[in-house]
Predicted model as a PDB file, atoms N, CA, C, CB and O in Angstrom, pLDDT in the B-factor column:
MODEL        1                                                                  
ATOM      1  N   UNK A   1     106.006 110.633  97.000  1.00 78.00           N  
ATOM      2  CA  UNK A   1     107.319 111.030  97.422  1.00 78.00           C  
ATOM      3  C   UNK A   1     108.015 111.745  96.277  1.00 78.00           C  
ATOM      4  CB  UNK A   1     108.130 109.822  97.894  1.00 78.00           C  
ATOM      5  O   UNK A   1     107.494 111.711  95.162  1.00 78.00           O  
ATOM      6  N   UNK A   2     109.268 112.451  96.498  1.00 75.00           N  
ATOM      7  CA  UNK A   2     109.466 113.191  95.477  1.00 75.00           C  
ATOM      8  C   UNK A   2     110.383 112.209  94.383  1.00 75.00           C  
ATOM      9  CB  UNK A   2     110.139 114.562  95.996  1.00 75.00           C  
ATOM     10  O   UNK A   2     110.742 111.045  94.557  1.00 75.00           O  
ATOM     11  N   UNK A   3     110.554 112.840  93.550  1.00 75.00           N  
ATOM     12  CA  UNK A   3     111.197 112.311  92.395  1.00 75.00           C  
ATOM     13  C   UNK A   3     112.047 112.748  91.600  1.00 75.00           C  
ATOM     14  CB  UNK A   3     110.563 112.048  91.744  1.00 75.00           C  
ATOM     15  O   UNK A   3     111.577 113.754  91.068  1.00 75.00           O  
ATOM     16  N   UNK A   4     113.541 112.425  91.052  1.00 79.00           N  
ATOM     17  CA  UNK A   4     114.166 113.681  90.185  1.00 79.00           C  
ATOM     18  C   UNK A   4     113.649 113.482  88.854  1.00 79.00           C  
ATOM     19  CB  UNK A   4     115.874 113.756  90.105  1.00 79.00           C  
ATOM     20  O   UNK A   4     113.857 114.271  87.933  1.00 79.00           O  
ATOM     21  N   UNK A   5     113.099 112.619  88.777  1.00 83.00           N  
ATOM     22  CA  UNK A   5     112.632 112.407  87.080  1.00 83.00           C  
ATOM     23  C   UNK A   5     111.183 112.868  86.641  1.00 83.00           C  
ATOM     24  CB  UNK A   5     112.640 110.725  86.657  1.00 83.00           C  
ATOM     25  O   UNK A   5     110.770 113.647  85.782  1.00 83.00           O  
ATOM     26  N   UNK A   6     110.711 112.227  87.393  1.00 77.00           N  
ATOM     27  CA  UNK A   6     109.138 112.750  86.995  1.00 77.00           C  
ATOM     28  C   UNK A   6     108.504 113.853  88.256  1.00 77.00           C  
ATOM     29  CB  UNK A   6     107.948 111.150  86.904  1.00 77.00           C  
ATOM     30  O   UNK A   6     107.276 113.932  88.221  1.00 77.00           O  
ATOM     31  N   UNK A   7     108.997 114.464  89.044  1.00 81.00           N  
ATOM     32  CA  UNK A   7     108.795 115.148  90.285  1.00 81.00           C  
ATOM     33  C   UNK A   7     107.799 114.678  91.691  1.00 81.00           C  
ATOM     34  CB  UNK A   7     108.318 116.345  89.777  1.00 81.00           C  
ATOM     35  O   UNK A   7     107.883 115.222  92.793  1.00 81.00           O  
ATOM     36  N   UNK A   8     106.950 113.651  91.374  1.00 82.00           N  
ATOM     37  CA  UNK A   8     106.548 112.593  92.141  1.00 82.00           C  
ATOM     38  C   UNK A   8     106.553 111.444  91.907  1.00 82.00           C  
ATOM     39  CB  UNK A   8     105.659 112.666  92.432  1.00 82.00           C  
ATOM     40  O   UNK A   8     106.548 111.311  90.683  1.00 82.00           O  
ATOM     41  N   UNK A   9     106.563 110.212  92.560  1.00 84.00           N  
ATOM     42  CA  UNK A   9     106.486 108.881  92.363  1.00 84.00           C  
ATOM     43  C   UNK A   9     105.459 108.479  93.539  1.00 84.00           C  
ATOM     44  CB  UNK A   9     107.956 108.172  92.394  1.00 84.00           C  
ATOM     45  O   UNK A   9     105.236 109.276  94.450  1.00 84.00           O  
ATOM     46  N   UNK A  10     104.926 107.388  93.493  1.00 88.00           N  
ATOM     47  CA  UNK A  10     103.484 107.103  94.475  1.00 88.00           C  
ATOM     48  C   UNK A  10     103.903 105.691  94.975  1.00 88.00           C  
ATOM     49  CB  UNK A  10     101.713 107.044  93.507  1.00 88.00           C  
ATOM     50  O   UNK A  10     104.138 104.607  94.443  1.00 88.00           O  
ATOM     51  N   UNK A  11     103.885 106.323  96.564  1.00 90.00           N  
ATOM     52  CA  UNK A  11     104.579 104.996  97.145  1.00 90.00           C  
ATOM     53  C   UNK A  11     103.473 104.745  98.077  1.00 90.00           C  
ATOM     54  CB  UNK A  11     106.207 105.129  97.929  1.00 90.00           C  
ATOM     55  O   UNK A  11     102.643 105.641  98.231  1.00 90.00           O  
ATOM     56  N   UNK A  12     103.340 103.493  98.802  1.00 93.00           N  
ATOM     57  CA  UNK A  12     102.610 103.095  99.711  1.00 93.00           C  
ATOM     58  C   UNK A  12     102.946 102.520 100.934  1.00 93.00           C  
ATOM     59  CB  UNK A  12     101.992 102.481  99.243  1.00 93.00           C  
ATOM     60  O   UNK A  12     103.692 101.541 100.913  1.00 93.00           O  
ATOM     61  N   UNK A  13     102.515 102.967 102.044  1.00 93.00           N  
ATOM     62  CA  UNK A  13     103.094 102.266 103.244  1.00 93.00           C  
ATOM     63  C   UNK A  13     101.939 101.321 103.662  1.00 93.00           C  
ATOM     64  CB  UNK A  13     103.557 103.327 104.489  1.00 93.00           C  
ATOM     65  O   UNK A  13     100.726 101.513 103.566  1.00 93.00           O  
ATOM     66  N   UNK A  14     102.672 100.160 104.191  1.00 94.00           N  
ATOM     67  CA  UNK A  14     101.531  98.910 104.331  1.00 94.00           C  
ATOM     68  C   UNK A  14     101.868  98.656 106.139  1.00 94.00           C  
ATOM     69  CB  UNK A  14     101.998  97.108 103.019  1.00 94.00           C  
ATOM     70  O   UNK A  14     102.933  98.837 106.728  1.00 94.00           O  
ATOM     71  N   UNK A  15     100.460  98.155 106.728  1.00 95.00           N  
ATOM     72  CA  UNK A  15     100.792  97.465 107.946  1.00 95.00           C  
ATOM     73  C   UNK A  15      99.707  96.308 107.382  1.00 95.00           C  
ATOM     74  CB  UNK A  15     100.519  98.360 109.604  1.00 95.00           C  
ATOM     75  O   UNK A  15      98.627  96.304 106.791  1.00 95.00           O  
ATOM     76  N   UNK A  16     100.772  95.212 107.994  1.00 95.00           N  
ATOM     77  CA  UNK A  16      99.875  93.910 107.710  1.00 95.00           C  
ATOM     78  C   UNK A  16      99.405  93.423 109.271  1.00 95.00           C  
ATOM     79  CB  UNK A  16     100.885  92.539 106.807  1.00 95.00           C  
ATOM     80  O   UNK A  16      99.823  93.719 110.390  1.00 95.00           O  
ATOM     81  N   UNK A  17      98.353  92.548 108.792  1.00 93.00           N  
ATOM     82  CA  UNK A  17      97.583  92.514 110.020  1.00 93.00           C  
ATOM     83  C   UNK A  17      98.880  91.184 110.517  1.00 93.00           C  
ATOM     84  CB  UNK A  17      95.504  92.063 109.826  1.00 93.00           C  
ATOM     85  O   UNK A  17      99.677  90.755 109.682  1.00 93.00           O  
ATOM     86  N   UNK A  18      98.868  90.692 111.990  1.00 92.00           N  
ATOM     87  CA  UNK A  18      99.825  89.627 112.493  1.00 92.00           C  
ATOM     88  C   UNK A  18     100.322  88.409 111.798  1.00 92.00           C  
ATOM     89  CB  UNK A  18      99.311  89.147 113.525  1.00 92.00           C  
ATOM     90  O   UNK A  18     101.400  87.851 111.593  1.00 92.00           O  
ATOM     91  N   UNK A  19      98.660  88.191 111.438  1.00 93.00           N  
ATOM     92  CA  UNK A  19      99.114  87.062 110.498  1.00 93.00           C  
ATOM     93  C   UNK A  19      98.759  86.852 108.863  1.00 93.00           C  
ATOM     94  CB  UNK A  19      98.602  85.908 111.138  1.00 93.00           C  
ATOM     95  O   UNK A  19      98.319  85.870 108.266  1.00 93.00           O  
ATOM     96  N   UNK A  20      99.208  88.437 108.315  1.00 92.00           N  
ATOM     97  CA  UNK A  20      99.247  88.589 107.126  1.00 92.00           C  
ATOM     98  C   UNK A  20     100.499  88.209 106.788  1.00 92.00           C  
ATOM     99  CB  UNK A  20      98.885  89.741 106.752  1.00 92.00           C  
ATOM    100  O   UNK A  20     101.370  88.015 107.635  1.00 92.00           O  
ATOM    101  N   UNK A  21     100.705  88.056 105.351  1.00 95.00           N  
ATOM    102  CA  UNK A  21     101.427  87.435 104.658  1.00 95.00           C  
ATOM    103  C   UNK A  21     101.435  88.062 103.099  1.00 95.00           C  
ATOM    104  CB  UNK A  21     101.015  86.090 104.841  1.00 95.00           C  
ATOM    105  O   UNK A  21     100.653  87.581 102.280  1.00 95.00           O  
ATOM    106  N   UNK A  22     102.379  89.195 102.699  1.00 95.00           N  
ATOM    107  CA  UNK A  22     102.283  89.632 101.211  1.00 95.00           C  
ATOM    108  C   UNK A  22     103.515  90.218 101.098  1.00 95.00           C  
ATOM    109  CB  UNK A  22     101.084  90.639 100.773  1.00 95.00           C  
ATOM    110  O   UNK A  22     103.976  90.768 102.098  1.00 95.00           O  
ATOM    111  N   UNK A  23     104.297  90.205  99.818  1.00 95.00           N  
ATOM    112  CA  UNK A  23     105.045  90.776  99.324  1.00 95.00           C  
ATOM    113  C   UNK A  23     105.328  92.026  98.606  1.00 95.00           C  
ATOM    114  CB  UNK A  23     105.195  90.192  98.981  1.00 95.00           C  
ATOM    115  O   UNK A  23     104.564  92.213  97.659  1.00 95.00           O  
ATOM    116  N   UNK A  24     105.827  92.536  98.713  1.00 94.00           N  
ATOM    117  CA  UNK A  24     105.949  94.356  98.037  1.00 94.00           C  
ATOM    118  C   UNK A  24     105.222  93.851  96.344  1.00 94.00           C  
ATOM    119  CB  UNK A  24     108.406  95.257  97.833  1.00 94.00           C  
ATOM    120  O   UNK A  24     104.229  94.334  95.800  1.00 94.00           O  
ATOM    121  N   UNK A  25     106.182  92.681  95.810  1.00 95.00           N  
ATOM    122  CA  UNK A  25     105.024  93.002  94.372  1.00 95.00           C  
ATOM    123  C   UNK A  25     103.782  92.805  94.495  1.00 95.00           C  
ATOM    124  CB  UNK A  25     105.179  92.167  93.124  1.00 95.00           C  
ATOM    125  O   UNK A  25     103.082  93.582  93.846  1.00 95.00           O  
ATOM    126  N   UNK A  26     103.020  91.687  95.377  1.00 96.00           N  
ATOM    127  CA  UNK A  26     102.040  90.948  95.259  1.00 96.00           C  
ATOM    128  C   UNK A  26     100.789  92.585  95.434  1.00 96.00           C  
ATOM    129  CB  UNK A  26     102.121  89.458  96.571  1.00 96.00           C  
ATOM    130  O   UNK A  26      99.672  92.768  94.951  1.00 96.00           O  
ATOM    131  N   UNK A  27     101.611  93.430  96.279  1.00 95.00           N  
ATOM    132  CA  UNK A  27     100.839  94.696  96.718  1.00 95.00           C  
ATOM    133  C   UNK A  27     100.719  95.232  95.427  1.00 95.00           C  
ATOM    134  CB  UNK A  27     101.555  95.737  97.817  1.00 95.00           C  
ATOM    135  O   UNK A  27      99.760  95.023  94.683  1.00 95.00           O  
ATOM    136  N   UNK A  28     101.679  95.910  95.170  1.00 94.00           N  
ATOM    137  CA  UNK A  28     102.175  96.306  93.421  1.00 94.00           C  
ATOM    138  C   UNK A  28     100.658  95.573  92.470  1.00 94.00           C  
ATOM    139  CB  UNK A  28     104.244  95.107  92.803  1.00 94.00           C  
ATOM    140  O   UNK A  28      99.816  96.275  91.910  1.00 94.00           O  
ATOM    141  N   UNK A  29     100.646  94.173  92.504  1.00 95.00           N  
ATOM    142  CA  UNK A  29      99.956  93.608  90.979  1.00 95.00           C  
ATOM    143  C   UNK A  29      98.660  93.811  91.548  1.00 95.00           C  
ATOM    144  CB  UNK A  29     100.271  91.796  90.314  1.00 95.00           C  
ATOM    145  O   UNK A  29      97.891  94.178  90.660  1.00 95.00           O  
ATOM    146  N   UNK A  30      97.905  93.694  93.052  1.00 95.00           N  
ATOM    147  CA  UNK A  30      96.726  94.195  93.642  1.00 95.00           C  
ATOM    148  C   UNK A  30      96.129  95.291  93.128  1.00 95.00           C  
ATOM    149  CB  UNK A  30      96.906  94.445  94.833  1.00 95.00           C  
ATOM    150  O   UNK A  30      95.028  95.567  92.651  1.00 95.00           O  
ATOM    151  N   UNK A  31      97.155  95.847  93.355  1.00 95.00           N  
ATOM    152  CA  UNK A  31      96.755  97.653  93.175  1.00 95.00           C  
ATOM    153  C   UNK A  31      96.479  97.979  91.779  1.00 95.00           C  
ATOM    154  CB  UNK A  31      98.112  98.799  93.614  1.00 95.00           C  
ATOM    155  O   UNK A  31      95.490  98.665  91.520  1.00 95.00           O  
ATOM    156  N   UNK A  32      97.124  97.628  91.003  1.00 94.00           N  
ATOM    157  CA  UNK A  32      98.052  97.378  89.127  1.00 94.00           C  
ATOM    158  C   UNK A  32      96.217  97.500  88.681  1.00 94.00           C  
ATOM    159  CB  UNK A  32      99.372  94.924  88.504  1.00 94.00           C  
ATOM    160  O   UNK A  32      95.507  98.274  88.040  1.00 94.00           O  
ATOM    161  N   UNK A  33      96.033  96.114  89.539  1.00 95.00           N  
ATOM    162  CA  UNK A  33      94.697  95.651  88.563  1.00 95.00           C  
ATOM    163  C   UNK A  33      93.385  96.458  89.186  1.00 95.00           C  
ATOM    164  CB  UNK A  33      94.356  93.722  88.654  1.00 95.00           C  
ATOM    165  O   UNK A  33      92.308  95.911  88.947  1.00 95.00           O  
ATOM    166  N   UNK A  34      93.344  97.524  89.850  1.00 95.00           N  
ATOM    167  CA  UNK A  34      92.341  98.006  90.921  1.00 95.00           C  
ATOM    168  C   UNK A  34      91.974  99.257  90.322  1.00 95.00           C  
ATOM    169  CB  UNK A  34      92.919  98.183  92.482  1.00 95.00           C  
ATOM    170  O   UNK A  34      90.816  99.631  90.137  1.00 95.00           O  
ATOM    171  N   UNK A  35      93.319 100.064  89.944  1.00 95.00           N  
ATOM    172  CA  UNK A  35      93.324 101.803  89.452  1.00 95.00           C  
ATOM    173  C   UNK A  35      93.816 101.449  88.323  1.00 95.00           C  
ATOM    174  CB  UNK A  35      94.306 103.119  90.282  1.00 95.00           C  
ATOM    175  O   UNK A  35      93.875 100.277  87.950  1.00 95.00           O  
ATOM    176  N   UNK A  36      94.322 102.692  87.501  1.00 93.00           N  
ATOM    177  CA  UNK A  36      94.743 103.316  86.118  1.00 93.00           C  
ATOM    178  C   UNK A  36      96.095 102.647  86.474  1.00 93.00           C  
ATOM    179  CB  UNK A  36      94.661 105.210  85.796  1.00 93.00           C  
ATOM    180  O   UNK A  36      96.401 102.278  87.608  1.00 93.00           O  
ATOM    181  N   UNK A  37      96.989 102.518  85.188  1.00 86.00           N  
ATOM    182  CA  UNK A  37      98.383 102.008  85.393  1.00 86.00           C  
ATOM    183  C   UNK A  37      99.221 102.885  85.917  1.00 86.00           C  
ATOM    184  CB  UNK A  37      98.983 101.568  84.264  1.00 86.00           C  
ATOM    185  O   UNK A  37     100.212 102.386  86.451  1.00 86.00           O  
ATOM    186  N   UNK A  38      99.111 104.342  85.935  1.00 87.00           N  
ATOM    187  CA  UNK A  38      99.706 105.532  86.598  1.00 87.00           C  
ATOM    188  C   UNK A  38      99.438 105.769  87.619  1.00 87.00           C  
ATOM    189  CB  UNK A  38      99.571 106.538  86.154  1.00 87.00           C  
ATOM    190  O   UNK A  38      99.588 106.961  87.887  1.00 87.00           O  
ATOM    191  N   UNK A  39      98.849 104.770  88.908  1.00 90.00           N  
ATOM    192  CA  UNK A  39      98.548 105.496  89.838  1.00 90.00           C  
ATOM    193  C   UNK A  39      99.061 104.292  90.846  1.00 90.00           C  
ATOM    194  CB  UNK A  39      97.021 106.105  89.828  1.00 90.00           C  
ATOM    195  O   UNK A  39      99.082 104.337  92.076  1.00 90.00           O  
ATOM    196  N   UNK A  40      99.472 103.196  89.984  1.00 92.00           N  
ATOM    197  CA  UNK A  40      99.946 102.137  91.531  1.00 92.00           C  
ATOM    198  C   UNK A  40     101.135 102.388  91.605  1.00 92.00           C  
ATOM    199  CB  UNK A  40      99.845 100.349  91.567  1.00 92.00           C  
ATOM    200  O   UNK A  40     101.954 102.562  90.702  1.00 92.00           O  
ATOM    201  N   UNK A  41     101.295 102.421  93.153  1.00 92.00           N  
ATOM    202  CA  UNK A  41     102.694 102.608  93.731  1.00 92.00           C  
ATOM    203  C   UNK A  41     103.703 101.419  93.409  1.00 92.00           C  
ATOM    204  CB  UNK A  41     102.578 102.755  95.313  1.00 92.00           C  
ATOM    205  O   UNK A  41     103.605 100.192  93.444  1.00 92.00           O  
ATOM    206  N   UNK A  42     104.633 102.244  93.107  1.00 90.00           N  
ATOM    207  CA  UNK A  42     106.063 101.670  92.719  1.00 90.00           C  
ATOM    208  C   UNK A  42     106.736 101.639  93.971  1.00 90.00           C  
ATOM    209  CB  UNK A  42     106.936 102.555  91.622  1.00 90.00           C  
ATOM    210  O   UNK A  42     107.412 100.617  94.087  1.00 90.00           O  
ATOM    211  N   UNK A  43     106.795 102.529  95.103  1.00 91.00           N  
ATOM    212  CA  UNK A  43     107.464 101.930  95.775  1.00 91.00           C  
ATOM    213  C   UNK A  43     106.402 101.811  97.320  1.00 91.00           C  
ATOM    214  CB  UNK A  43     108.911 102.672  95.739  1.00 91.00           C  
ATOM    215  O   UNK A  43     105.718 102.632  97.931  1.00 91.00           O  
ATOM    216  N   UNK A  44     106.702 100.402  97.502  1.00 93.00           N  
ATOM    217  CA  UNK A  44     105.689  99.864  99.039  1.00 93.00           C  
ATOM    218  C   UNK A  44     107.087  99.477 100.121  1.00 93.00           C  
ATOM    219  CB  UNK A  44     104.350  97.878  98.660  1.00 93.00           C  
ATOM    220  O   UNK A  44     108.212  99.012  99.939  1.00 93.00           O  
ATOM    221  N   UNK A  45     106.364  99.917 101.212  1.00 92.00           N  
ATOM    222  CA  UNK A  45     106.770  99.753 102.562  1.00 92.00           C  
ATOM    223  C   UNK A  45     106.195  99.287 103.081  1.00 92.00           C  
ATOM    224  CB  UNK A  45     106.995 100.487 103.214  1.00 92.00           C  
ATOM    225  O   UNK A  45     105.015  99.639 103.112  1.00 92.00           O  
ATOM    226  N   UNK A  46     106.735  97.958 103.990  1.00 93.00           N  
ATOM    227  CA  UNK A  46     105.971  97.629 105.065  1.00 93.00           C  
ATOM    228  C   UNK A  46     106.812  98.483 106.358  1.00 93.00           C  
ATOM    229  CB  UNK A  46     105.865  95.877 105.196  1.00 93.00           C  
ATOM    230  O   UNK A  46     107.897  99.056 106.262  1.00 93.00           O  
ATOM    231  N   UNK A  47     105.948  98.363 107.553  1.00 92.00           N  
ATOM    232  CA  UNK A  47     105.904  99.047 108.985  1.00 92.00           C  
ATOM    233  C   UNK A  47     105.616  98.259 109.516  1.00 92.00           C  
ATOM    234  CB  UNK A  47     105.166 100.089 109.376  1.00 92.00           C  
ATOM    235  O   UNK A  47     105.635  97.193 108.901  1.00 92.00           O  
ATOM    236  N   UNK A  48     105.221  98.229 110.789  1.00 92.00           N  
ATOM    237  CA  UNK A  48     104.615  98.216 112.265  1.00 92.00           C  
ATOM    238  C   UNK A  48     103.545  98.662 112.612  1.00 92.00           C  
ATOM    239  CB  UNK A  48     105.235  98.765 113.081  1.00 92.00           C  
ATOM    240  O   UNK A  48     102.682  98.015 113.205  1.00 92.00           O  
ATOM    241  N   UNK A  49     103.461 100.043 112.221  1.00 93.00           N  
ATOM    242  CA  UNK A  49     102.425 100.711 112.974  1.00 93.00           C  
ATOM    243  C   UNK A  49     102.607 102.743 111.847  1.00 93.00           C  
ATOM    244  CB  UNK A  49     103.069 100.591 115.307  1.00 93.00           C  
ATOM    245  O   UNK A  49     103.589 103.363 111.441  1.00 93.00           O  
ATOM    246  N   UNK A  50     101.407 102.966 111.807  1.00 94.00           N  
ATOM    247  CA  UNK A  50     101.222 104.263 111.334  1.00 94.00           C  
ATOM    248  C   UNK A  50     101.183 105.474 112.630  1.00 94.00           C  
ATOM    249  CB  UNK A  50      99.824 104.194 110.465  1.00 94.00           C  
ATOM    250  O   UNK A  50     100.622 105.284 113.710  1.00 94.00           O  
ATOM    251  N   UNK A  51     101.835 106.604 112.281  1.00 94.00           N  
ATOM    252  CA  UNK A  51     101.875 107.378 112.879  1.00 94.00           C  
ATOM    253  C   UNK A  51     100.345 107.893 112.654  1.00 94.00           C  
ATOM    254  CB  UNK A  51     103.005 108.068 112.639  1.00 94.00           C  
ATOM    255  O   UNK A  51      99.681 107.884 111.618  1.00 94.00           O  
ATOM    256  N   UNK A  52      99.956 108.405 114.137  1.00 95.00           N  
ATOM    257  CA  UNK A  52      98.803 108.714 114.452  1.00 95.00           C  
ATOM    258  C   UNK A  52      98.428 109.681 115.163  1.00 95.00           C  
ATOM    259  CB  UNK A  52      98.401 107.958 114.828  1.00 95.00           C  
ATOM    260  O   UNK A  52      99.011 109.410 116.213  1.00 95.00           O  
ATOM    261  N   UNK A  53      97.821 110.704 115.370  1.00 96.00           N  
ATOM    262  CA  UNK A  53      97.688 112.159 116.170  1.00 96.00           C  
ATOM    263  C   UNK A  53      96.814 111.450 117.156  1.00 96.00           C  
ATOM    264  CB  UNK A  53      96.917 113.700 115.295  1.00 96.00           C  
ATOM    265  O   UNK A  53      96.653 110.233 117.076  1.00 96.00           O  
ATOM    266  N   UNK A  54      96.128 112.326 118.279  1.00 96.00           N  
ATOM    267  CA  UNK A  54      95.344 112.129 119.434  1.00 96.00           C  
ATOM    268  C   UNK A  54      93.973 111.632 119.054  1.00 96.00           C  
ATOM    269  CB  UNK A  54      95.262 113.384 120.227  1.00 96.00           C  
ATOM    270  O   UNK A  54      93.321 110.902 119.801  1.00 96.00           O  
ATOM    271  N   UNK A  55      93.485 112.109 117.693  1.00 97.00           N  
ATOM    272  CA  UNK A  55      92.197 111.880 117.047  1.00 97.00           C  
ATOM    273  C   UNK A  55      92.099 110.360 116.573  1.00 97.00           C  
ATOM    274  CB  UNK A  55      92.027 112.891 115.807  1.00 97.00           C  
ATOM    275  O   UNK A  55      91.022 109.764 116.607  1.00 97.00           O  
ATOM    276  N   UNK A  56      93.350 109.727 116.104  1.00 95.00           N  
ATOM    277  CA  UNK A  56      93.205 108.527 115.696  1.00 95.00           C  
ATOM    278  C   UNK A  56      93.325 108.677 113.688  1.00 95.00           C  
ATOM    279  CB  UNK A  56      91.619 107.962 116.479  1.00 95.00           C  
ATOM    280  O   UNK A  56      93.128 107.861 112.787  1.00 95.00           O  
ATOM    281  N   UNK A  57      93.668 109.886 113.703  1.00 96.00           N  
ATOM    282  CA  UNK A  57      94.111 110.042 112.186  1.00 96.00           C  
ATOM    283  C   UNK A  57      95.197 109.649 111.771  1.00 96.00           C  
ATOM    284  CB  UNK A  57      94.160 111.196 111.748  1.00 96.00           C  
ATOM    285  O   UNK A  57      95.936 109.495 112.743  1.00 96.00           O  
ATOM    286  N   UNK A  58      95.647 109.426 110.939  1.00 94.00           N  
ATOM    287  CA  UNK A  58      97.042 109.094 110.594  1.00 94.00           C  
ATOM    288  C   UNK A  58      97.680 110.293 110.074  1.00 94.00           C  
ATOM    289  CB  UNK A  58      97.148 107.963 109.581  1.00 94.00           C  
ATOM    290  O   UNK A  58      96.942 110.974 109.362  1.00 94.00           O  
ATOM    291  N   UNK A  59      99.103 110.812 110.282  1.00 94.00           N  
ATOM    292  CA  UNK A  59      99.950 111.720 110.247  1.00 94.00           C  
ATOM    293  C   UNK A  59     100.521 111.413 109.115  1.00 94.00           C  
ATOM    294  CB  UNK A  59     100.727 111.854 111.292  1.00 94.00           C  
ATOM    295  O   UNK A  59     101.574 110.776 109.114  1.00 94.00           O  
ATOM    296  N   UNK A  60      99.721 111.948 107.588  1.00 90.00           N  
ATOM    297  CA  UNK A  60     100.640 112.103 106.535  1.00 90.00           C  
ATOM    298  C   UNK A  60     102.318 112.371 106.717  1.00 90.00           C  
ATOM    299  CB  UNK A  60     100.073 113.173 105.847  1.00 90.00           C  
ATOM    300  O   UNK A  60     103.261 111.668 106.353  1.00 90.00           O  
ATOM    301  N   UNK A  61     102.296 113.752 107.468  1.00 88.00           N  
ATOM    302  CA  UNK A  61     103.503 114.325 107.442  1.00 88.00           C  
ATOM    303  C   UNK A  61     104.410 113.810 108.100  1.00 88.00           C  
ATOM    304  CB  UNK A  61     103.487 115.405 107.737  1.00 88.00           C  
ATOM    305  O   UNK A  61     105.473 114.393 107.888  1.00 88.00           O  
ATOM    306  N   UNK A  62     104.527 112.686 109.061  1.00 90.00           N  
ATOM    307  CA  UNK A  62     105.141 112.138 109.624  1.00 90.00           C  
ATOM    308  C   UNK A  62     105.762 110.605 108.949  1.00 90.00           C  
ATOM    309  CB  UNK A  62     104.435 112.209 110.659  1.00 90.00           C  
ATOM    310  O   UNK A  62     106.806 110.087 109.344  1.00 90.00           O  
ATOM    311  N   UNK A  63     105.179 110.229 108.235  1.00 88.00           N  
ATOM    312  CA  UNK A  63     105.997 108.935 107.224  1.00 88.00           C  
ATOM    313  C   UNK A  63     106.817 109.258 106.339  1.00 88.00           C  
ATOM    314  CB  UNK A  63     105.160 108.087 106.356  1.00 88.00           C  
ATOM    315  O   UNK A  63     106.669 110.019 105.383  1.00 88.00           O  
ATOM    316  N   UNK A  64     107.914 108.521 106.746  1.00 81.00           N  
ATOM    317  CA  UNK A  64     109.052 108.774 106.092  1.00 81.00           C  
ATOM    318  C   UNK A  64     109.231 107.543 105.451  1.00 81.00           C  
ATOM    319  CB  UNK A  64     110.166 109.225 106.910  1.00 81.00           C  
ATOM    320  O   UNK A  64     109.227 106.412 105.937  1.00 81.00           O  
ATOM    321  N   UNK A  65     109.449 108.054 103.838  1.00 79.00           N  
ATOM    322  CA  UNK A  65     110.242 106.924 102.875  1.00 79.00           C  
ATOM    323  C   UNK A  65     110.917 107.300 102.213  1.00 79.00           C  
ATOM    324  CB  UNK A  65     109.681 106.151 102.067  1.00 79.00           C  
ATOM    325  O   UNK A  65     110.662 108.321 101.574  1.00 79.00           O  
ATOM    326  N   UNK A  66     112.606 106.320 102.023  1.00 73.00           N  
ATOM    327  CA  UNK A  66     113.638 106.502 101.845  1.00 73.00           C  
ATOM    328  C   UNK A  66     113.722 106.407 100.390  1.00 73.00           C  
ATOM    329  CB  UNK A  66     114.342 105.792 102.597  1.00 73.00           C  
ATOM    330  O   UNK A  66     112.589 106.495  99.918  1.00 73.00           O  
ATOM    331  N   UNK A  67     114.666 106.254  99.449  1.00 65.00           N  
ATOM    332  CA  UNK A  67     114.675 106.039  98.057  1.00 65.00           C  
ATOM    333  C   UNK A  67     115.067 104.166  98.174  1.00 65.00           C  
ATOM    334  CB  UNK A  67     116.001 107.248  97.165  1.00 65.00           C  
ATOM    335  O   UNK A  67     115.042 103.240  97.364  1.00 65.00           O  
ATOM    336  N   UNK A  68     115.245 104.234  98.930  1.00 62.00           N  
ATOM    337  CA  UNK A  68     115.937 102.056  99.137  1.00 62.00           C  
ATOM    338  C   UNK A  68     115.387 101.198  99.189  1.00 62.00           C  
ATOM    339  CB  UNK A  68     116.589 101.369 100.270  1.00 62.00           C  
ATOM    340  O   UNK A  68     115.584  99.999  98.993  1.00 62.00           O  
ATOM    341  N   UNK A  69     113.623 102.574  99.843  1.00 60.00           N  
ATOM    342  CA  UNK A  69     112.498 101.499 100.535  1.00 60.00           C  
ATOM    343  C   UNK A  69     112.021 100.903  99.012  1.00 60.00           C  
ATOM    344  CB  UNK A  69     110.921 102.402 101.661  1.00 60.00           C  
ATOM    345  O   UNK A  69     111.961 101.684  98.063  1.00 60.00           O  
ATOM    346  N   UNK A  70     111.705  99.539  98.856  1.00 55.00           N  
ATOM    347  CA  UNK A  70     111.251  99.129  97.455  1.00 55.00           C  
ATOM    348  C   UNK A  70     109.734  98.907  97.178  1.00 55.00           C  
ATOM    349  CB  UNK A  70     111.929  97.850  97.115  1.00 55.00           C  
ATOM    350  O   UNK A  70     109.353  98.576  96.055  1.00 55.00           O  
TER     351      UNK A  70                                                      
ENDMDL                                                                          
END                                                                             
């Protein structure tokens, strides 16, 4: 997503399965320990459901995240 400081920031949108159970950091320290320290998202969203075309792809261009989302 964009950024005024560094011109991107790397956010993640999450759907948890029904009876998942995780918190925006717990996603955060997952990720932290998985990739490079520059590449886990700072800001996570949970949803419902991903936007999806007829193919069953998911619609980058269609997720929207706010600056609030944490």
């Amino acid at each position: 997503m964009p950024d005024p400081r560094m011109g991107e920031e790397i956010a993640a949108v999450v759907v948890l399965k029904p009876e998942g159970r995780a918190t925006a950091e717990e996603i955060r320290d997952h990720v932290k320990a998985q990739v490079a320290a520059y590449k886990y998202p700072r800001i996570v969203k949970f949803t419902g459901a991903l936007p999806k075309g007829p193919t069953g792809k998911i619609l980058k261009r269609d997720i929207v995240i706010t600056p609030t989302d944490s």
